[in-house]
Structure formats: C-alpha cells, structure tokens
C-alpha positions as CSV (number, residue, x, y, z in Angstrom):
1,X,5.2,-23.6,-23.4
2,X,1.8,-22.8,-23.1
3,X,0.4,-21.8,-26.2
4,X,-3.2,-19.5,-27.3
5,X,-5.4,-21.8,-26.4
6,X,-7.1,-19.8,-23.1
7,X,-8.7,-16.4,-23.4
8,X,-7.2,-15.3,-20.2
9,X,-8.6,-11.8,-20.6
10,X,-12.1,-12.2,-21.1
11,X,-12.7,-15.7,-19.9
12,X,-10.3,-16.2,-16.8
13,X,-12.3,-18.8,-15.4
14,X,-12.4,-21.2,-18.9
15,X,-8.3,-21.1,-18.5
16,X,-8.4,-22.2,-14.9
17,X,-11.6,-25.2,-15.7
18,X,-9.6,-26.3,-18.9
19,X,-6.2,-26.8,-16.8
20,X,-8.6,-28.2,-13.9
21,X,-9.7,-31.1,-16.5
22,X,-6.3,-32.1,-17.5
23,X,-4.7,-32.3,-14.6
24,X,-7.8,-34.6,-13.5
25,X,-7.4,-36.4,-17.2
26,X,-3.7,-37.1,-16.4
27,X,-4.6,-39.0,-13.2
28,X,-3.8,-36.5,-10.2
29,X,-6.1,-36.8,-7.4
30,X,-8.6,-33.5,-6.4
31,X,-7.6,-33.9,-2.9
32,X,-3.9,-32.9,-3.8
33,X,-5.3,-29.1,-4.9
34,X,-6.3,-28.3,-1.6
35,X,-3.6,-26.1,-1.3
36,X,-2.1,-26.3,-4.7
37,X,-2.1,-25.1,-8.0
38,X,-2.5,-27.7,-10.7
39,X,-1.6,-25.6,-14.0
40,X,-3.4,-22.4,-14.4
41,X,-0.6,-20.1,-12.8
42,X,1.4,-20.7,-15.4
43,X,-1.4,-19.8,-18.5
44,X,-1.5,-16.5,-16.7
45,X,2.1,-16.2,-15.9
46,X,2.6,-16.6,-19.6
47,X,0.2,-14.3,-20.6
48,X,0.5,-11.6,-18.2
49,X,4.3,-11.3,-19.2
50,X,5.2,-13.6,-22.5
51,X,1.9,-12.1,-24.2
52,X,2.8,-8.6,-22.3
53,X,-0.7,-8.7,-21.2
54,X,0.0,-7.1,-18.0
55,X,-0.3,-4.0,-19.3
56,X,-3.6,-4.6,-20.7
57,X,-5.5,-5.7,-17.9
58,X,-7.2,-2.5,-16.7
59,X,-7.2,-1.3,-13.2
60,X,-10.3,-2.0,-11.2
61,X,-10.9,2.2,-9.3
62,X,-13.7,4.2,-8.9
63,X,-13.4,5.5,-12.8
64,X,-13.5,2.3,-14.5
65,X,-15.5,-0.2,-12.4
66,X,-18.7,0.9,-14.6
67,X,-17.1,-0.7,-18.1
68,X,-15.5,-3.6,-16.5
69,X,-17.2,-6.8,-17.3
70,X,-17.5,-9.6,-14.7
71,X,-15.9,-12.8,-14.8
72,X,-13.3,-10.8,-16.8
73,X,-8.9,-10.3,-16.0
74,X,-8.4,-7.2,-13.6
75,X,-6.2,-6.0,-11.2
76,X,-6.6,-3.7,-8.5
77,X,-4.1,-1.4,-6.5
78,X,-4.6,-0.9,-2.9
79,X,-3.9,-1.0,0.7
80,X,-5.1,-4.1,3.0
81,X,-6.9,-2.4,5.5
82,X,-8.5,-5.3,7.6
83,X,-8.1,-9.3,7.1
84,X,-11.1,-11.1,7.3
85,X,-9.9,-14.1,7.8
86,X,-10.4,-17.8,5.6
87,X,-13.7,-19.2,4.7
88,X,-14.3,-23.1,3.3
89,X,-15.5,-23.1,0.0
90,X,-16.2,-26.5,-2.1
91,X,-13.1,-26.2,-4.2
92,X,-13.7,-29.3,-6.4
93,X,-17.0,-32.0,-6.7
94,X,-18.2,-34.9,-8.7
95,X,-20.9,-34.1,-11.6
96,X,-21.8,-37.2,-12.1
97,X,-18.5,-39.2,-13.2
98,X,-16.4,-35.7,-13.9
99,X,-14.8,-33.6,-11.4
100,X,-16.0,-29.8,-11.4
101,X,-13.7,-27.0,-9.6
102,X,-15.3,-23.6,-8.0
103,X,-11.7,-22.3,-7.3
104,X,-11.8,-18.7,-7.7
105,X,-15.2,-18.5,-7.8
106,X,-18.4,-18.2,-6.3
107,X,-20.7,-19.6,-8.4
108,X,-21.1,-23.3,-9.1
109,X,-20.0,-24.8,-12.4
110,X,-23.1,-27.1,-12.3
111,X,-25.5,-28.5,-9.9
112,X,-23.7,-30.4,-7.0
113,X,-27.0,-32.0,-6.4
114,X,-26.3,-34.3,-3.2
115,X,-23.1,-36.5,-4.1
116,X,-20.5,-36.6,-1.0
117,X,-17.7,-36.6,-3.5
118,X,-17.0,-32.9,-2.4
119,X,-13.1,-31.5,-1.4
120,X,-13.5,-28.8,1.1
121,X,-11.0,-25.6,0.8
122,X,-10.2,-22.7,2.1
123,X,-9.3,-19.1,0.9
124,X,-8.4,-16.1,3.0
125,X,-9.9,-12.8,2.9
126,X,-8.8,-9.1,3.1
127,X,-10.6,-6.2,2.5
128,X,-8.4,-3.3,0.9
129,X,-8.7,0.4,0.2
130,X,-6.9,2.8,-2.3
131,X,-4.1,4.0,-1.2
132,X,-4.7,6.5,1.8
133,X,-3.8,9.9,1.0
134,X,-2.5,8.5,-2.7
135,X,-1.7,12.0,-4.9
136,X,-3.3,12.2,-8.4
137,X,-0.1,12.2,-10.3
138,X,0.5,8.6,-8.2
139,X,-2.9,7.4,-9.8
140,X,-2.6,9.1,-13.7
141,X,-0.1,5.5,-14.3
142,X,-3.6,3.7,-13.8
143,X,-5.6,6.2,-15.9
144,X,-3.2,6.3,-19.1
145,X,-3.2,2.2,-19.4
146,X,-7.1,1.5,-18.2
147,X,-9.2,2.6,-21.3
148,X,-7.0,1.2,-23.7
149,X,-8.1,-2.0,-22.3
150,X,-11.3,-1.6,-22.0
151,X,-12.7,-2.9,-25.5
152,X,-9.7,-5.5,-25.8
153,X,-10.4,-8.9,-25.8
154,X,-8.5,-11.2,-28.4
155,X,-4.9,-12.1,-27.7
156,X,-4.1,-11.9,-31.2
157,X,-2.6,-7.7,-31.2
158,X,0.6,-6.4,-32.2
159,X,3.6,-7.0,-30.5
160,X,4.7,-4.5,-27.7
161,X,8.0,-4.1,-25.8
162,X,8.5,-6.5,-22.9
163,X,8.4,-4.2,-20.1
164,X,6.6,-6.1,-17.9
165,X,9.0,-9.2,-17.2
166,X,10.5,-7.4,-14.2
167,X,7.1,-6.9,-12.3
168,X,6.0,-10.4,-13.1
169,X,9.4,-12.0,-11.7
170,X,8.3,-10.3,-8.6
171,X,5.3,-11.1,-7.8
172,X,3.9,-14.0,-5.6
173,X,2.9,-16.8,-7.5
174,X,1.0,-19.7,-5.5
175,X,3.5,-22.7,-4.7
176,X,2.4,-26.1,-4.2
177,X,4.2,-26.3,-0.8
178,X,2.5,-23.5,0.7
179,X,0.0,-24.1,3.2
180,X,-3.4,-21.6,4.4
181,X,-2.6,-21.2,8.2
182,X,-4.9,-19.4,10.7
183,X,-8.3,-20.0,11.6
184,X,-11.4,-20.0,9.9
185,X,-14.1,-17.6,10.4
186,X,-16.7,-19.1,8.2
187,X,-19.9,-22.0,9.0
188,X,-21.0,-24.3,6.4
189,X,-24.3,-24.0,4.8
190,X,-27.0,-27.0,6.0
191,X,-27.9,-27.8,2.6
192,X,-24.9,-27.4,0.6
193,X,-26.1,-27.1,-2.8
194,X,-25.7,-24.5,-5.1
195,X,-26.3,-24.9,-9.0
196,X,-25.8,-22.4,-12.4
197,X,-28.6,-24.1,-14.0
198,X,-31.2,-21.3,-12.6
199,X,-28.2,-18.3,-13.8
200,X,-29.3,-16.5,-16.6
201,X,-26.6,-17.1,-19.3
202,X,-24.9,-13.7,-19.4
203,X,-24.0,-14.4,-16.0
204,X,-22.2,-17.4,-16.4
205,X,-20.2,-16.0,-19.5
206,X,-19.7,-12.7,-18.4
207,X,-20.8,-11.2,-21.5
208,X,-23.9,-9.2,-20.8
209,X,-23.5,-5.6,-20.8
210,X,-25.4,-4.7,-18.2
211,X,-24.3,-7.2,-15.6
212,X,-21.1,-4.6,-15.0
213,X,-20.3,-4.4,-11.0
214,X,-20.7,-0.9,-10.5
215,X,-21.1,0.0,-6.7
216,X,-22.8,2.7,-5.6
217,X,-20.4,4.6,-3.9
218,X,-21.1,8.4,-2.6
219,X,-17.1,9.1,-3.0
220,X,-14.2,8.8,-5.1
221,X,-13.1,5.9,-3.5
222,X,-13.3,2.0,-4.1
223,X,-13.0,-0.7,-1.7
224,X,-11.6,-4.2,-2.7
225,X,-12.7,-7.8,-0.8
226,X,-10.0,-9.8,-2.4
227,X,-10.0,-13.4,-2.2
228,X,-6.6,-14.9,-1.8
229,X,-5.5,-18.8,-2.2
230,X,-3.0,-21.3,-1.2
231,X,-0.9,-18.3,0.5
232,X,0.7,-18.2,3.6
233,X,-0.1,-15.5,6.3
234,X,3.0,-14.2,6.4
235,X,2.8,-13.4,2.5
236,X,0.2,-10.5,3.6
237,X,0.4,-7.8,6.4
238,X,-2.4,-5.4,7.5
239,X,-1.3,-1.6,5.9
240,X,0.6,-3.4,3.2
241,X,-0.1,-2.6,-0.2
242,X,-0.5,-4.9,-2.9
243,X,-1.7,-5.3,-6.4
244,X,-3.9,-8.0,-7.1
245,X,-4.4,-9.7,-10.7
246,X,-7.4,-11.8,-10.7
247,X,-11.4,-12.4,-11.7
248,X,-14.0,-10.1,-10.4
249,X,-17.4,-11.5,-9.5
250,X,-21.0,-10.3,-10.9
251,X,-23.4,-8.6,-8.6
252,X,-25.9,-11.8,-8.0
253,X,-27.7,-9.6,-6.0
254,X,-28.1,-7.1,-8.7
255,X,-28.7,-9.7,-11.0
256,X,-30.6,-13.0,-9.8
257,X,-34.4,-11.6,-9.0
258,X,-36.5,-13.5,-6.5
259,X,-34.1,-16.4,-5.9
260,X,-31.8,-16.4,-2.7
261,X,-28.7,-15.0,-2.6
262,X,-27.2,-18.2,-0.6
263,X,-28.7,-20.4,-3.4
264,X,-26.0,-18.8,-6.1
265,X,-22.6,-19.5,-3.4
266,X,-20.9,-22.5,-3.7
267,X,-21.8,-23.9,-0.6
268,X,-21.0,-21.7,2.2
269,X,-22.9,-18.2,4.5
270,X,-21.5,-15.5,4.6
271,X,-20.1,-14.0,8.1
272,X,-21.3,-10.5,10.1
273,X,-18.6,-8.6,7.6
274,X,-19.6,-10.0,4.4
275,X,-23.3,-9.0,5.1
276,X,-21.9,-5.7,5.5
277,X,-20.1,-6.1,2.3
278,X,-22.5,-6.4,-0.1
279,X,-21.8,-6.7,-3.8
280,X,-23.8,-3.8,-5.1
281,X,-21.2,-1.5,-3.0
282,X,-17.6,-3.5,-2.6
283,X,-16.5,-5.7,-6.0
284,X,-15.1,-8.9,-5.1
285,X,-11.8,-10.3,-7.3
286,X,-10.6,-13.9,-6.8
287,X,-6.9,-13.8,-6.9
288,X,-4.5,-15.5,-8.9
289,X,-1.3,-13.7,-8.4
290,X,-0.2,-11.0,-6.5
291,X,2.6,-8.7,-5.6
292,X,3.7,-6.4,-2.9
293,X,4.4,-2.6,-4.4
294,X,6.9,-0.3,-3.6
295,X,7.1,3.3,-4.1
296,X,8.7,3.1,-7.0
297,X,5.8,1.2,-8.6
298,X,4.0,4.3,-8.6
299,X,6.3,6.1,-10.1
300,X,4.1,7.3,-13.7
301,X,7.3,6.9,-15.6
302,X,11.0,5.9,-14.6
303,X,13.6,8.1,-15.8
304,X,16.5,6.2,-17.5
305,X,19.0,7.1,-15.7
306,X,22.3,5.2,-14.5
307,X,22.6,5.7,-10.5
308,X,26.4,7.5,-11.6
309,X,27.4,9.9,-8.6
310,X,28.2,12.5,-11.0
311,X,24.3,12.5,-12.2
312,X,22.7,11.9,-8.2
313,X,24.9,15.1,-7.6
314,X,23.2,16.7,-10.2
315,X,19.7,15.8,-9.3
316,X,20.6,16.8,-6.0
317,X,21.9,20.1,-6.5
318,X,18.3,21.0,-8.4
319,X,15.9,19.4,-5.4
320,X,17.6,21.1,-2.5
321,X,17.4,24.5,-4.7
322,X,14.2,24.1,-5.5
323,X,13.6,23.3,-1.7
324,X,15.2,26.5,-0.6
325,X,13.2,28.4,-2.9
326,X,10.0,26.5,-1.9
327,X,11.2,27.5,2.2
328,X,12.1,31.2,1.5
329,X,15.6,30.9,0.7
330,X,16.3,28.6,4.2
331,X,19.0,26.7,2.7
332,X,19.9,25.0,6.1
333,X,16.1,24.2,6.5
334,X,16.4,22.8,2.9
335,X,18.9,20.7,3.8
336,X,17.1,18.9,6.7
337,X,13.8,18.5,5.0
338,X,16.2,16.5,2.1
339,X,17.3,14.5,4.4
340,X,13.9,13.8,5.9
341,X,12.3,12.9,2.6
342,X,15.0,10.6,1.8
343,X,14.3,8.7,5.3
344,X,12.4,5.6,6.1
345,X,12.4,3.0,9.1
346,X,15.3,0.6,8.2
347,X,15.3,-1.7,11.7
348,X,13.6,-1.9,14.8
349,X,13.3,-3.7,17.9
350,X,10.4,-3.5,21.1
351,X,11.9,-0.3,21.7
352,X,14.5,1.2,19.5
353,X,13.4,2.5,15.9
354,X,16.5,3.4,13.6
355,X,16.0,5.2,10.4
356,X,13.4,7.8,10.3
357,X,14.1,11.2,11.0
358,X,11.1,13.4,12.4
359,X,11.4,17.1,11.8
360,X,9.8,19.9,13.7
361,X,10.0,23.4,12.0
362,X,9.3,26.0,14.7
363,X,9.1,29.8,13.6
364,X,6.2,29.5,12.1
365,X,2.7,31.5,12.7
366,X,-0.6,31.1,10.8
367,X,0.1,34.2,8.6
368,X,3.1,32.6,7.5
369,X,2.2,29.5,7.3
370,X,-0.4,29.6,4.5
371,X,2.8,31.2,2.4
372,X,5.9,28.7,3.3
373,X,3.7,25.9,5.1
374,X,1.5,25.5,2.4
375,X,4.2,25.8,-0.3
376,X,6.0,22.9,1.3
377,X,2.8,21.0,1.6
378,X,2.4,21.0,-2.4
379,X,6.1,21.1,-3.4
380,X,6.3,17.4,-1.1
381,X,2.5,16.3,-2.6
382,X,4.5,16.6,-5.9
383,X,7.5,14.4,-4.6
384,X,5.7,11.7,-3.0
385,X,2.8,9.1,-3.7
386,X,0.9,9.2,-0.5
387,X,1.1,12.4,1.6
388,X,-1.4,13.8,4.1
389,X,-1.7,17.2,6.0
390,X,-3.7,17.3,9.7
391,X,-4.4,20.6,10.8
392,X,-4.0,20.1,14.6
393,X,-7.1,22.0,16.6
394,X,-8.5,21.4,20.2
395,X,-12.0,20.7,18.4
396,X,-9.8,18.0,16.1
397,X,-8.4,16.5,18.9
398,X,-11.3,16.3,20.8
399,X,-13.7,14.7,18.0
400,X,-11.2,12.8,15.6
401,X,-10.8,9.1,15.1
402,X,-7.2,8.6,15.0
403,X,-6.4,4.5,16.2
404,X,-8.2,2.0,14.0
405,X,-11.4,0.2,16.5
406,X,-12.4,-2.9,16.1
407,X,-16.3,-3.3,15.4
408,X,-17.6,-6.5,17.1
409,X,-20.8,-6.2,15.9
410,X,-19.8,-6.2,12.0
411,X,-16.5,-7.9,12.8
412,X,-14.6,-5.2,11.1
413,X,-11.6,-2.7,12.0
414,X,-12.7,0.7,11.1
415,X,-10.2,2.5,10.3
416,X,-8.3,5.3,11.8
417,X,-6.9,8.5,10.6
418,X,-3.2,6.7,11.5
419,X,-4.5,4.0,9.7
420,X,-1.9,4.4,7.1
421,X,0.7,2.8,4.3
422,X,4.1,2.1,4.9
423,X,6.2,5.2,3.5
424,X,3.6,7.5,3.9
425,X,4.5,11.5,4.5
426,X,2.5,13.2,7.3
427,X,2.1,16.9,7.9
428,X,0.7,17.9,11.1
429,X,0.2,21.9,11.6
430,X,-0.1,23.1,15.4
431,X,0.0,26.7,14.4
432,X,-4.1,26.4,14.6
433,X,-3.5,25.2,18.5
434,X,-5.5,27.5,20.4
435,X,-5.7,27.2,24.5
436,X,-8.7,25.3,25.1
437,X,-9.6,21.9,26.9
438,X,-9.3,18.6,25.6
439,X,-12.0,16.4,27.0
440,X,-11.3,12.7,27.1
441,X,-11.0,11.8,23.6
442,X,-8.5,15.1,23.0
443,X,-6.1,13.6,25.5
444,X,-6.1,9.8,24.1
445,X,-5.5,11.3,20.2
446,X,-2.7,13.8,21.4
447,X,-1.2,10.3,23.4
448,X,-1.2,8.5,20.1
449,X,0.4,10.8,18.4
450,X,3.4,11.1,21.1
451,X,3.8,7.6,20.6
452,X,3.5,7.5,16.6
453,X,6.6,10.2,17.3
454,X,8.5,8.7,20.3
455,X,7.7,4.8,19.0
456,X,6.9,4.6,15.4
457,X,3.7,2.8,16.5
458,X,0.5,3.2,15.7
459,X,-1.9,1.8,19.0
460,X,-5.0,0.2,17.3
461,X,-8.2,0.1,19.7
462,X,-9.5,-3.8,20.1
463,X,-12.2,-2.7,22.9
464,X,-10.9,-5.7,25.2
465,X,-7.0,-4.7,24.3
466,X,-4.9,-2.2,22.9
467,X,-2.4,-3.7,20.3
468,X,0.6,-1.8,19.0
469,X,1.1,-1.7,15.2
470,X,4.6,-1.1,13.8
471,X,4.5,2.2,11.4
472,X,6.9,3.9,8.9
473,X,5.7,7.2,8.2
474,X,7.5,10.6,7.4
475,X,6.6,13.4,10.4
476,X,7.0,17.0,9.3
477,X,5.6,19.5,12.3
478,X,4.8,23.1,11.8
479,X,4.7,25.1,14.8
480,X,5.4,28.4,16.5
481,X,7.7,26.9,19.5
482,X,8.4,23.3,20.0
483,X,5.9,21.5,19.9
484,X,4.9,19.0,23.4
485,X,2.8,16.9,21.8
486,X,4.6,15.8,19.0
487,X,8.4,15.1,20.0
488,X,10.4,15.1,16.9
489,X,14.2,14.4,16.4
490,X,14.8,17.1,15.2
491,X,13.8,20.8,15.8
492,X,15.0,23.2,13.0
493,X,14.1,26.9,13.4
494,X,12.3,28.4,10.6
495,X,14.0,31.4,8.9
496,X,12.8,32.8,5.7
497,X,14.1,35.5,4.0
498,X,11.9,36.1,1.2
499,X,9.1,34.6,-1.2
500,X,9.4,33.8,-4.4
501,X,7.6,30.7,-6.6
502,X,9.7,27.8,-7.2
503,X,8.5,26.1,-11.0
504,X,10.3,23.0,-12.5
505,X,9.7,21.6,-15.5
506,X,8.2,18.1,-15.7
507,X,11.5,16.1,-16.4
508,X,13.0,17.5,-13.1
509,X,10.2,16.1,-11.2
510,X,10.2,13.0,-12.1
511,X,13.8,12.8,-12.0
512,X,13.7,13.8,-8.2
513,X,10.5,11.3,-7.8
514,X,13.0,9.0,-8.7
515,X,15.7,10.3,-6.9
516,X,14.0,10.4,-3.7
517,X,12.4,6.5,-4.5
518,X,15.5,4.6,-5.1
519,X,18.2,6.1,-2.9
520,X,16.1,5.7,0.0
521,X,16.2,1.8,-0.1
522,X,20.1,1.8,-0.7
523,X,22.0,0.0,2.1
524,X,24.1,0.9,4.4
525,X,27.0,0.7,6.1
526,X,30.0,2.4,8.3
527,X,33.5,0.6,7.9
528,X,35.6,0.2,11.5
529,X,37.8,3.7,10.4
530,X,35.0,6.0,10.2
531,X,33.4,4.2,13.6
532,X,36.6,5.1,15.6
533,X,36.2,8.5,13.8
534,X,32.7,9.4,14.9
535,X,33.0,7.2,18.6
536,X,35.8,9.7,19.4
537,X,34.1,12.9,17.9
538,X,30.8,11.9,19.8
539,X,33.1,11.2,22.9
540,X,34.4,15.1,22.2
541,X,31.1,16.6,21.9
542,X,29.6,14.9,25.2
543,X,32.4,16.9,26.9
544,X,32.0,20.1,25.3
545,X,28.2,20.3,25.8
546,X,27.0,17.8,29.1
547,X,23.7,18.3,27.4
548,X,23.6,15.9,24.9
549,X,21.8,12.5,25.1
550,X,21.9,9.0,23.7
551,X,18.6,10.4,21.5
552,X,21.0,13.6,19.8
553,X,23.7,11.3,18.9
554,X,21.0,8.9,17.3
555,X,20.0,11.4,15.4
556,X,23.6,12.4,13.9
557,X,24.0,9.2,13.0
558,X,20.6,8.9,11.2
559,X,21.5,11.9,9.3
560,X,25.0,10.8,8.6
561,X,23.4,7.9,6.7
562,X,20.7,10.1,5.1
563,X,23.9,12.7,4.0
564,X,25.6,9.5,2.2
565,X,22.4,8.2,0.7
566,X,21.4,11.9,-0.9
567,X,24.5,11.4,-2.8
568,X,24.0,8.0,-3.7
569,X,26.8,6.0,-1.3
570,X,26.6,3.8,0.8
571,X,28.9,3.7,3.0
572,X,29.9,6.5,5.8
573,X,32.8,9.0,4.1
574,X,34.6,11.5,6.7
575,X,33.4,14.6,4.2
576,X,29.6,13.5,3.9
577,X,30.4,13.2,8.4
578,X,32.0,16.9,8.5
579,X,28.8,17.9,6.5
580,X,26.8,16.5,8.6
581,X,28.6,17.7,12.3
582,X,28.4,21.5,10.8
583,X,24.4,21.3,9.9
584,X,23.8,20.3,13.4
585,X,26.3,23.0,14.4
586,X,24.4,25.9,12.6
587,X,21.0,24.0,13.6
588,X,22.0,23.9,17.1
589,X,23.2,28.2,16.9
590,X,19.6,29.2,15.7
591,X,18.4,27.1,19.0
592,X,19.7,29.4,21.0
C-alpha cells in the first residue's frame, strides 16, 4: 500500500520522479519504460480513489483555468476533436551517473548536456474541445466541485464518503503490455539539449502565482492538447469524449523572456499544429489516466433509485405527461418523441444502422413553431447533456460549414457543424425554408445531411478524399410537410390542441435525466415466441397495405424495442408489441 509520502496534488511530477528513482534503485533497466509504467499509476490510483481525491482535483474550463497552478493535478472534460498524432520525446537520460525521466513533461529535469545515454519515447496527441452543444445544467457538476479545490493542497483533510471507487475502476489505467502504434508526426531537434538550470524557480515548482496558464480566449470555450502515454490507438476515437486526470504545463512562452522557446523542450520541434497551438491560448495536460464518459457521467446528481418496474412506470407516466403538455396536449406525438429520446445507435454494419429512430414532425408553421417548437427545444435542453438546434435557411445552406475539412497547411481538422459527440440530440427547423437557390455549397450541406439521416454518417472533407465517419445522434425535424431533405423514419403529424406551460419540480427532472440515461443502454432481446408473433403479423400487414417496405417494418421493430425499454424490460412482451402496432396505426390515420 502506498502510503503519504507524494503530494500528488500539488506536485504530480515529484510523485512520478520519486517512483522513477526506485524503480531505477531496484535494478530495472530505463529501456523497459518505453512503453510502461514503472510505479506512479498506482500513487495516483491510490490517491485519486483510496484518499477520495478525485473529487478534489478541479476541472480545468474556461472559469477556472485563471487559478489553476501549473505543474499541479487536473482534469479536464471534453470531446477529442482531432488526433495529432505521436511525437518522440527523451523519456529518460543519464545526469551524470543517475537516470533522469521527462515523462509527462516538457521541461527537462536537469541539463542533458551531450551524454548519448538518452531512451527515446513516444506520446500521442489529441486535441479536444468541451463538449459541443454541452447544456449548463451538464456543466454546474464541474462548477459545484472546482473551487472547493482550488486552495487545497495537503492530503491530510477529513475523511469523505468513497464515492469515487466506481469511476476510478473504470477508467484506463496504462498497462505494461500496451504498446504506442501509428506513426509519428514529429522530427528531432539537431542539438538535443534542453536544461532547467536557466528556469526561474517558480517554474520548476509550480508555485508562483503568476505563472497560472490562462489563455486568452475571446469565448466561453477551452480547448485541451492532451498528451497521452503508453496507450493503444484503439483506446481513443475521434468524437469520443473522455476525461483526462493529469499535469498541466506552464506557459514558457509567457514565462521565459528572451531565451528560445525550443531551448525549454526536452529535445524535440514542434510540428505545423503545435505552432498553431500555442500555450498562451490552448493549456497542455500530460496524462496519467483516463476514462471514456457516458451520459450518465453528466448527470449533476444520480437519483437513488432501484430500476423496480413499478417505479420506471412511475417516472414514465410523469415524462410522457409532461411531454404532452410541452406538445399541446399531442399525446400520440408524446409518445413518439419518448421513444425517440430513449433511442441510440445499438449496431451497424457498411449499410444497415439499427437503433436510432429519426422523427419528422410535420404540421408545423413559423407562427407555431416559436410556441410548440421552441417549447420542445427547451423541455429536451433540460433532458439531455448535449443538444443543438439548426435553423435550416437557403442562406444557411449556402454559407455553413457542416463536414469537418482537413487543413494541410496547419495540419489540423477544422471542425464542422456535424462535428459532434456520440449521443448528441439535433434539432433541425425547415419551417424558415424559403424558395430560393442553393449555389454549390447549399447543395453539398443539404447532401450531408440526407446521409447523416439515411446513413448515420457524418462525410468529413480530406481535400484528396472524402472519408465517412460513423455518428449516433438524435434527429428531430420540424416542418410544415415532409421534409425531402431530411428523410426521417418516422413522420408524425403535428396536432396541438391547446397551450398551456408545463413546470416540474427539480426532483422530477433529474429523475427523468436519469430515466432517459440508463434505460437507453439496457439490452435487448426478442425470444423465438414473440418472433413468430411479429414475422406473422408483419406478414399480415404486407398484405393488407402493398405499400409497406423493408424500411416501415425496421422501424416497428426499432420502436418495439424503444416501447420495452421505456418501461425498463428487456425483452419483447406481446402487450408492449400491441402498443406499439396501434401507435403506428393512429400515426399512420393522421397520414392520410
């Protein structure tokens, strides 16, 4: 066990040097860490959830970057919105007869001065965002645990309830088997020698006040390079979102006066996309673990309650009338939109998507839209953690930046308005559509939007190429007719019958934020009875109306799996079936 002997708070980086030296004491050779950890996982393992310090460490955002010390424990919520791929880095050298490590670092311990006894590493790089269209209630977690922190720095406190075992068992700790993979993007420096000796002081500690990393950034937003280590590609996606617990570098630039900012890395030049990263503007964190976040993990506080059917039923009953109210007293439009916020890809292959289930309300105008269509916008920003609204125009279409582009010339993806996190909700409103012409531009954004719908794909633009990028995104349409450029699975009719304000107390919605986050990951599954039930009724229908496709009985199915999952089964019943045959019944009446 380890004991109090590190300060992993305020002086990360003495944990990870002390474990460095007695691993080297006890004999192992440098060359074996390439890839490994040697130790000082487990000091922060232990302290992050033995020493229930993970609640401690503040959140690196846009509020608190300016009181965050450098060199100090953070950890920073966000989604990875480009990789930049590995760079080499001297991860251990030889001053004079001792061994010196600059893992998770990038600043020298001491001079290297010209000894070959160098072990060259690598480290990946992704540069990540907040959370696209992440609501406030989704961020007011972060705000209620950051300050708190903020002036804490001995591990000696009171005792506080373990609550944090369970994230910590999660996350992705760095295992001595796992190997970098991928190219590198990065050249070696020509002289290759980098010292702290010329550092004023405060820099190396970390403990001068006005060394703090604050960018100077116009908006309410703040960017992430995060350096990763001894993780395998496959460990992070692109659009993924992740939170990261690690140490975040000074500002040498804002710092060091009239010395070169080369002279302060540990041995290696930056790349085109670094340049145009510059510390002053986009902190950097070193990473020592890591863990992919769910919707849940952005919940501000669980509910505790026991997934019983008698208490989903209850939930249930109080979101679908509060959607009714929120859609004029549409209860059959209520019932669809449940079933569409419950709904999430679940599989996929090249060209089948199963899961999702797209809704189109038609009916609607731009008087009425700014009454139900705006009610439904906030009443599902209050549900979910990431929501966005697109007010579709032919000036939109013709000028927006919807597919991510690759920039040659910086080496970075800019990002797209498409460009967004798995489980995300998207609103797009074509009752501002007016006839006019789409140029060029119009007719490639209203193409990817077609095949966001038809494909659950976003196309991202690499100039040379066009690559397609599997999405899982909610699609809600508001139109007057059907709409032809976004194909939904559904088109409901949109039938209001009066307006009235829909409140609910603060314990309801979380209870329905929790509602709609865990009984949308429940599994699945129809037993051979109820297949032979719904082949033969499937078989029925098909006669009675010659109409129906392959795509109409895909979507029954989807919603026979949403019906069992909004009461918390999972598995197929014939009731939860019959529900679902007569809503497409009374769906299919308004069609006419």
């Amino acid at each position: 066990m380890v004991g109090m002997a590190y300060d992993c708070f305020a002086n990360p980086l003495g944990a990870v040097r002390s474990t460095f030296d007695k691993a080297i004491a006890s004999g192992a050779d440098p060359a074996s860490f390439a890839n490994a950890d040697w130790g000082a996982l487990d000091v922060f393992r232990h302290f992050l959830s033995d020493q229930n310090g993970l609640s401690q460490v503040p959140i690196l955002n846009h509020k608190t970057i300016s009181r965050i010390q450098p060199n100090t424990l953070v950890r920073f919520r966000g989604m990875i919105q480009d990789m930049l791929g590995n760079e080499f880095y001297v991860g251990a050298y030889k001053d004079g007869s001792v061994w010196r490590t600059n893992k998770f670092t990038d600043v020298c311990q001491s001079p290297m001065g010209s000894s070959s006894d160098m072990r060259i590493w690598e480290r990946r790089l992704v540069y990540c965002v907040p959370v696209p269209g992440q609501n406030s209630w989704a961020e007011s977690f972060s705000d209620a645990n950051v300050y708190k922190s903020m002036d804490w720095a001995s591990p000696q406190r009171e005792k506080r309830p373990r609550l944090d075992e369970e994230a910590l068992d999660s996350m992705d700790t760095l295992d001595s088997d796992d190997v970098i993979e991928g190219s590198s993007t990065k050249k070696m420096r020509e002289d290759g020698h980098t010292s702290q000796d010329n550092l004023p002081q405060e820099l190396i500690t970390g403990t001068c006040s006005s060394a703090s990393v604050t960018p100077n950034n116009e908006k309410d937003s703040l960017p992430c390079l995060v350096k990763i280590y001894d993780t395998l590609e496959s460990d992070l996606k692109l659009n993924e979102v992740f939170e990261f617990i690690g140490v975040i570098t000074p500002d040498l630039d804002g710092i060091v006066d009239k010395v070169e900012h080369d002279d302060f890395e540990n041995g290696f030049r930056e790349d085109d996309a670094l340049a145009h990263l510059p510390r002053s503007k986009v902190p950097y964190l070193h990473c020592f673990i890591h863990r992919k976040l769910a919707v849940q993990d952005f919940l501000q506080s669980s509910p505790t309650l026991e997934p019983k059917p008698q208490v989903i039923k209850e939930i249930r009953e109080a979101l679908l009338r509060h959607l009714t109210d929120v859609l004029g007293n549409d209860g059959l439009s209520a019932h669809f939109v449940l079933m569409h916020l419950l709904s999430k890809v679940h599989s996929r292959d090249d060209i089948v998507t199963v899961g999702n289930l797209s809704l189109n309300l038609t009916g609607f105008s731009k008087e009425n839209v700014s009454v139900f269509g705006t009610q439904l916008s906030l009443a599902i920003k209050n549900l979910l953690p990431f929501t966005h609204y697109m007010p579709l125009t032919v000036g939109y279409l013709n000028t927006a930046s919807l597919a991510p582009k690759k920039d040659y010339e910086a080496n970075r993806l800019i990002t797209g308005s498409l460009q967004l996190a798995e489980g995300s909700h998207l609103i797009i409103d074509e009752t501002r559509l007016d006839a006019g012409t789409l140029n060029y531009v119009g007719v490639d954004n209203a193409r990817l939007l077609k095949h966001l719908m038809v494909m659950h794909k976003v196309e991202y633009d690499f100039k040379y190429y066009k690559m397609d990028m599997a999405a899982d995104i909610q699609l809600l349409i508001f139109s007057e007719g059907k709409s032809n450029i976004c194909p939904a699975d559904l088109v409901i009719p949109f039938q209001p019958s009066s307006v009235a304000s829909s409140q609910a107390s603060t314990e309801a919605v979380e209870a329905w934020r929790w509602y709609l986050a865990t009984l949308r990951t429940l599994a699945h599954s129809i037993d051979s009875e109820m297949q032979t039930v719904i082949e033969n009724d499937l078989v029925e229908a098909r006669q009675a109306d010659r109409s129906l496709g392959s795509q109409d009985f895909s979507s029954l199915l989807t919603m026979a799996r949403l019906m069992s999952m909004s009461y918390g089964e999972t598995s197929l019943s014939l009731e939860h079936w019959q529900m679902v045959k007569e809503l497409d019944r009374l769906r299919r009446e308004r069609l006419k």
